[in-house]
N, C-alpha and C positions, 0 to 999 in steps of 0.2 A: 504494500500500500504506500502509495506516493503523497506524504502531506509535507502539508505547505510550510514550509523552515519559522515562517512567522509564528502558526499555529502550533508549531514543535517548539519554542519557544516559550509561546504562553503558558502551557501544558508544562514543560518544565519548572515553569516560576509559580508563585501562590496566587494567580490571578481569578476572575471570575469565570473564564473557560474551564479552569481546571477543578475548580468548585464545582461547578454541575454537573461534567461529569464523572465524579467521585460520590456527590452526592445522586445522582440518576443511579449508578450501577447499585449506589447502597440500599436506595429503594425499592429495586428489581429484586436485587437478590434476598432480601430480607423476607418476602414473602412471593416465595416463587410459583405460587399457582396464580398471584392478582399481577405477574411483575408487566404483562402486557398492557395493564392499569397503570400500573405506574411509569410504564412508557410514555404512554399519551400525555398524562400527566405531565410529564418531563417536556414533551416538545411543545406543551402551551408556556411552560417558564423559559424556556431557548427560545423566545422570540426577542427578548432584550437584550439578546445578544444579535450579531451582525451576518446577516444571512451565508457571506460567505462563509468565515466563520462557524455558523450555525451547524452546515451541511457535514466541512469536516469533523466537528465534536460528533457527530452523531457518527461519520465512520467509525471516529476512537469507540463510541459506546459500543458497539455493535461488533467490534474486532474481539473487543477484552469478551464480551460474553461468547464470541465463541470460543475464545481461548485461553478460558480462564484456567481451565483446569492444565491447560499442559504449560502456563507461564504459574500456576504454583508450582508443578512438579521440577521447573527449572530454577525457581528462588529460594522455591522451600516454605515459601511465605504463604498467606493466603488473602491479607487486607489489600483493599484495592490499591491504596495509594503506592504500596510496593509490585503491584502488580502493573499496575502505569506506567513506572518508571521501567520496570523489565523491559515491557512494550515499545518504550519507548528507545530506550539501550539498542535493540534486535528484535524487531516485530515479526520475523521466518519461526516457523517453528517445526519442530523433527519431525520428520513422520516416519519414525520408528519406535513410537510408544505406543503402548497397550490401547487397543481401539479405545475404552472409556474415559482417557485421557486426553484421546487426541478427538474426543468427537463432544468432552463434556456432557456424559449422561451416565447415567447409571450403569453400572458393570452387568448387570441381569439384561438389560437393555441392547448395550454394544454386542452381548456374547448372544442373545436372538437375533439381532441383524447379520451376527458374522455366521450363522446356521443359516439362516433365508437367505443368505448374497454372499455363498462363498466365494464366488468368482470377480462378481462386480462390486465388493466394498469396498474397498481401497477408493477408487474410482467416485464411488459417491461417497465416500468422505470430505474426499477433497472439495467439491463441489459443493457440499453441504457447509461447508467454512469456509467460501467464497463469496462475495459481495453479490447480490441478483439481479441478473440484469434486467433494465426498464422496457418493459414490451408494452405493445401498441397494440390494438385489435381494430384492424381498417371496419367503420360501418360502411360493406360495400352495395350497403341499401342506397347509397347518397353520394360513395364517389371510390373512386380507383385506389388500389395501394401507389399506383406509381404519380396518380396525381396531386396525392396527401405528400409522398417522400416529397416531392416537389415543391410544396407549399410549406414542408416543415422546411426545406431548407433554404427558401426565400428569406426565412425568423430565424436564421441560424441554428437551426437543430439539424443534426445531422443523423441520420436512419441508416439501417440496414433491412434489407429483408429476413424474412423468418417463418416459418410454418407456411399456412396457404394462404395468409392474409394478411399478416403481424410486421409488424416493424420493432427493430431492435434501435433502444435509442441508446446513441454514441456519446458518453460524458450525461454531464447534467444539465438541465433545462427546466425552463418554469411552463412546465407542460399546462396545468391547471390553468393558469392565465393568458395560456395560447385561443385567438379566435377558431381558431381548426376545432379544440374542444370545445368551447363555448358552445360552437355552430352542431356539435354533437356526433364531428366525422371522425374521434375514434375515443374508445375507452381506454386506459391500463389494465390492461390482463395478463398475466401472464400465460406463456403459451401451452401450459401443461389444462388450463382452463379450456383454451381455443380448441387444442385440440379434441376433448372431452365434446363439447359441442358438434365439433366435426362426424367423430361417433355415430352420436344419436341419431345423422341423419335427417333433419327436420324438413328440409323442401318438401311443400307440398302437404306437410300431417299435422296434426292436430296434437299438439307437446303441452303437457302435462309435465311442468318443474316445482316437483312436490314441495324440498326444502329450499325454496330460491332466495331465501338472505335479502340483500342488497342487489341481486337478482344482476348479475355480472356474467353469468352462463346465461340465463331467459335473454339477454339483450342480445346474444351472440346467438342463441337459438332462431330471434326472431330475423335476427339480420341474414340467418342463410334458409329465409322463408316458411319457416313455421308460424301456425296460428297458436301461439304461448299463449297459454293459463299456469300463472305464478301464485304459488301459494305459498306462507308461514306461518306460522307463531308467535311472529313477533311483529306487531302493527309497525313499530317505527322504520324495522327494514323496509316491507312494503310501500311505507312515504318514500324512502330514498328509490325505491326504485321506479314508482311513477315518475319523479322530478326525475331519472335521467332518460327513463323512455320518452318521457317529452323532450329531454333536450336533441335526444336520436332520433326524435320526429320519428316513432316504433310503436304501432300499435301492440299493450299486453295486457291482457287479462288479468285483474290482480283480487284472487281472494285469500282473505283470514284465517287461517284453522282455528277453530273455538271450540272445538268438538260437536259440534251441532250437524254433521254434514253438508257443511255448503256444496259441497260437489253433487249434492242429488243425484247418485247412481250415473254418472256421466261419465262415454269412454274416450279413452283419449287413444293415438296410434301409437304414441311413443310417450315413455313417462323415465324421467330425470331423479333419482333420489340422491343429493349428495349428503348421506348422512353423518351424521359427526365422526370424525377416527382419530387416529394417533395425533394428526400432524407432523409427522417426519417428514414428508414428502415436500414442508414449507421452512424446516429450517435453517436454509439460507437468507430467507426471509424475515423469518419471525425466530432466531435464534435462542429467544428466552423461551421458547416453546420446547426445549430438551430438558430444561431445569424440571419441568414439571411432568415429566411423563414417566411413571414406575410402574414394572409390570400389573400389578393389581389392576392398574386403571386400563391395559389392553382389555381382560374381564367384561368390566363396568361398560367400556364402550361397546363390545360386541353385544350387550343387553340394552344399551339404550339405542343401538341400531335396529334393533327386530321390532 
């Protein structure tokens, strides 16, 4: 990871950068099943800080939780602030420790994933404690991948292509405040989502996205031609996801689950469940999401999926 001499600097000295994040990682790690609470938390008090700035502390946040455990087993230490400086010393770390150090998760954990991917763990290890990259999901309801690349790089964003739709974006950008999204011609998805979508198949049928969240898959269902009906549990995701089918100019179906049946015995051709799981498959992403996962809760989850 390439940071900035200025912000390696601050981070060195007792500043206000190095305050938050020593106090963010103390909050995360203190109660590691809410630490994705206290995440958020943390990026509303990083605003008083200087967006450059900003961007890099949240790498440092995000480096030390994946690698906490194998920058203790190199100092010996385990408080953050000697963990910081490790980081900061020599941020490479071996990959020739015990999978549950070099992956920070539970030793029950690492030795099931190394029985289900004897072959491919190493492989996504690495990958799992790499930065993820920003993808794009073209709405090719409304306009081309190559005419979007085009437009983003009018704004200076520059793209790559990716899956059968997606663009991979190069460096960092204020995507949110780009008119392309405004205007509602692509969402952030990542491409393991897009291609899930691609699956199902939707042209043409009638899709049923049982747990549709914030409804980030229904938008991608609806955009390669399916007539979506989104449903949850949870009223507020359903808000967020009308406001962005409006902004995708996307027609979607959006009912409640309350247990009442609102489905009225209605069939659909194809039906979406993305039920709750591990989340391994997001910890590049969502990094403090290994803190929390002990085999007991593989159990609990395969019960609250049926």
């Amino acid at each position: 990871m390439n940071l900035d001499p200025r912000v390696r600097r601050r981070l060195e000295e007792e500043t206000p950068g190095r305050r938050w994040v020593l106090e963010t990682l103390s909050a995360a790690s203190e109660r590691p099943l809410h630490a994705t609470g206290a995440l958020r938390t943390a990026s509303r008090d990083a605003r008083k800080l200087r967006s450059r700035e900003r961007r890099a502390l949240w790498d440092v946040v995000y480096a030390l939780i994946r690698h906490r455990d194998a920058l203790a087993h190199r100092v010996g230490q385990t408080d953050w602030p000697a963990l910081l400086d490790a980081w900061l010393a020599d941020a490479t770390v071996p990959t020739d420790l015990p999978d549950a150090i070099r992956l920070g998760c539970s030793p029950a954990i690492a030795a099931d994933l190394r029985r289900t991917y004897p072959d491919d763990l190493d492989a996504w290890l690495d990958a799992s404690n790499a930065r993820a990259p920003t993808t794009l999901r073209v709405n090719i309801q409304r306009t081309t991948r190559e005419k979007l690349q085009s437009r983003l790089a009018r704004d200076e964003i520059e793209t790559t292509p990716t899956g059968a739709y997606g663009l991979d974006v190069v460096g960092r950008a204020n995507l949110l405040g780009n008119p392309a999204w405004r205007e509602g011609l692509f969402e952030i998805q990542d491409l393991a989502s897009q291609k899930i979508a691609e699956r199902v198949d939707p042209a043409g049928h009638t899709v049923l996205d049982l747990c549709a969240g914030a409804g980030g898959k229904a938008l991608a269902l609806a955009a390669l031609g399916g007539k979506v009906t989104a449903t949850d549990i949870r009223r507020r995701a359903l808000d967020e996801l009308r406001s962005r089918a409006q902004r995708a100019k996307t027609r979607i179906e959006t009912r409640h689950l309350d247990g009442t049946g609102v489905l009225d015995g209605r069939r659909f051709d194809r039906v979406l469940v993305d039920a709750p799981c591990s989340g391994t498959g997001v910890w590049r992403r969502h990094p403090e999401f290994r803190w929390r996962l002990e085999p007991t809760e593989l159990d609990k989850l395969g019960t609250l999926q049926h």
